[in-house]
C-alpha positions in Angstrom: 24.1 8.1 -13.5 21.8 8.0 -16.1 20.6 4.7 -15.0 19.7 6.3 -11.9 17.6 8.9 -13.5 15.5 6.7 -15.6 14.6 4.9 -12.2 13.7 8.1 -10.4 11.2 9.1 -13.8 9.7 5.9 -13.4 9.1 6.1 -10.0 7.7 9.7 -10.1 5.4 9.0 -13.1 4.3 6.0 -11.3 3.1 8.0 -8.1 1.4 10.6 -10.2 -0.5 8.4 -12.8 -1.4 6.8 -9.1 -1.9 10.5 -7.7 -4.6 11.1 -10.4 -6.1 8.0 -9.7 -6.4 9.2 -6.6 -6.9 12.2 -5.2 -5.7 12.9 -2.1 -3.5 10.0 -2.2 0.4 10.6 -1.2 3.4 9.6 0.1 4.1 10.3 3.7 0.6 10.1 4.4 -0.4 8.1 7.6 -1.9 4.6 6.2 -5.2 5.1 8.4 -6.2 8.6 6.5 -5.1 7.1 3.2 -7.6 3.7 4.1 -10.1 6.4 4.9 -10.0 8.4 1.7 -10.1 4.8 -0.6 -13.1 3.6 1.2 -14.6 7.0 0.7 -13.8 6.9 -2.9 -15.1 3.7 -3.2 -12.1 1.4 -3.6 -11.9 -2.0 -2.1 -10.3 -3.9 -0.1 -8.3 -6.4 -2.1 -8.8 -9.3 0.5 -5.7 -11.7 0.5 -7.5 -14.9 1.2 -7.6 -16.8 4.9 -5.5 -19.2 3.7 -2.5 -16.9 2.8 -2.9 -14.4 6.0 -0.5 -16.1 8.3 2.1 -16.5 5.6 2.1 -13.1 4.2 2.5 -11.5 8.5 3.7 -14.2 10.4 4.8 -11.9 13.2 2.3 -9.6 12.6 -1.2 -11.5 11.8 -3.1 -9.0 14.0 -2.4 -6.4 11.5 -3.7 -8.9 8.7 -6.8 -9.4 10.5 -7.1 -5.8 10.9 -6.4 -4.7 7.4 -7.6 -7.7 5.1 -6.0 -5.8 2.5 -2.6 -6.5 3.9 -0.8 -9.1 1.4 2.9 -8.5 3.2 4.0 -7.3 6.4 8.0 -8.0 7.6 8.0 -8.7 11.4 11.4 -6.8 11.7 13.4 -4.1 11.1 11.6 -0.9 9.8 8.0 -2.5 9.4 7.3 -2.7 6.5 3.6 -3.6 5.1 2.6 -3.6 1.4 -1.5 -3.0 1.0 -3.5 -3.5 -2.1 -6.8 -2.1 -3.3 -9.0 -2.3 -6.3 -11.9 0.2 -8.0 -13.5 -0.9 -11.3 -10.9 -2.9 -13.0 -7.7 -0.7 -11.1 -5.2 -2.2 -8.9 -3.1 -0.1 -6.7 -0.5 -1.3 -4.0 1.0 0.8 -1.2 3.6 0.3 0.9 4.0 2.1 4.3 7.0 1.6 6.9 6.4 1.9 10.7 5.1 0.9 13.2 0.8 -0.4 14.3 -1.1 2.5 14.2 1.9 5.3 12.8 2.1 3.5 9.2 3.3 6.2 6.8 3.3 5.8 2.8 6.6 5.2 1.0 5.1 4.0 -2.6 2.3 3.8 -4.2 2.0 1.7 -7.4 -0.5 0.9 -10.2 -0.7 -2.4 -10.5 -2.7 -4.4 -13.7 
């Protein structure tokens, strides 16, 4: 049990040192208003390169093309895609689950 809540802390401080980071930023939030809100706060893409693309969605390339800043997407199952941005040395990586175009945030992690 107590296991379990030292996980949950973790996770919860995670989202909200991310949350601060970010304004705006949440879970649940569809993945195409959340793109929006980092490009209008300046964040970048962090572009997986070409050569990496078709390994890291090979079911779903399309999405890979469409969101460079995809770095995993699982062709199965409950679709889940793992994004990552960048802003002036800060790395953040979000996972959504569903499907193209109705992507909702699950995490949101700091990353470096």
């Amino acid at each position: 049990m107590r296991t379990i809540i030292v996980s949950l802390c973790v996770v919860l401080s995670t989202v909200a040192a991310t949350a601060q980071t970010v304004p705006g930023l949440r879970v649940n939030m569809p993945y195409s208003q959340a793109r929006d809100l980092l490009l209008r706060e300046t964040w970048s893409p962090d572009r997986i390169p070409a050569t990496e693309r078709e390994t890291a969605c090979p079911d779903l390339y399309e999405r890979c093309t469409l969101y460079p800043e995809a770095s995993e997407c699982s062709g199965t199952g409950r679709g889940l895609c793992i994004f990552r941005w960048r802003k002036a040395g800060q790395r953040i990586e979000i996972m959504t689950q569903g499907e193209d175009g109705f992507e909702r945030i699950i995490t949101i992690r700091r990353r470096g």
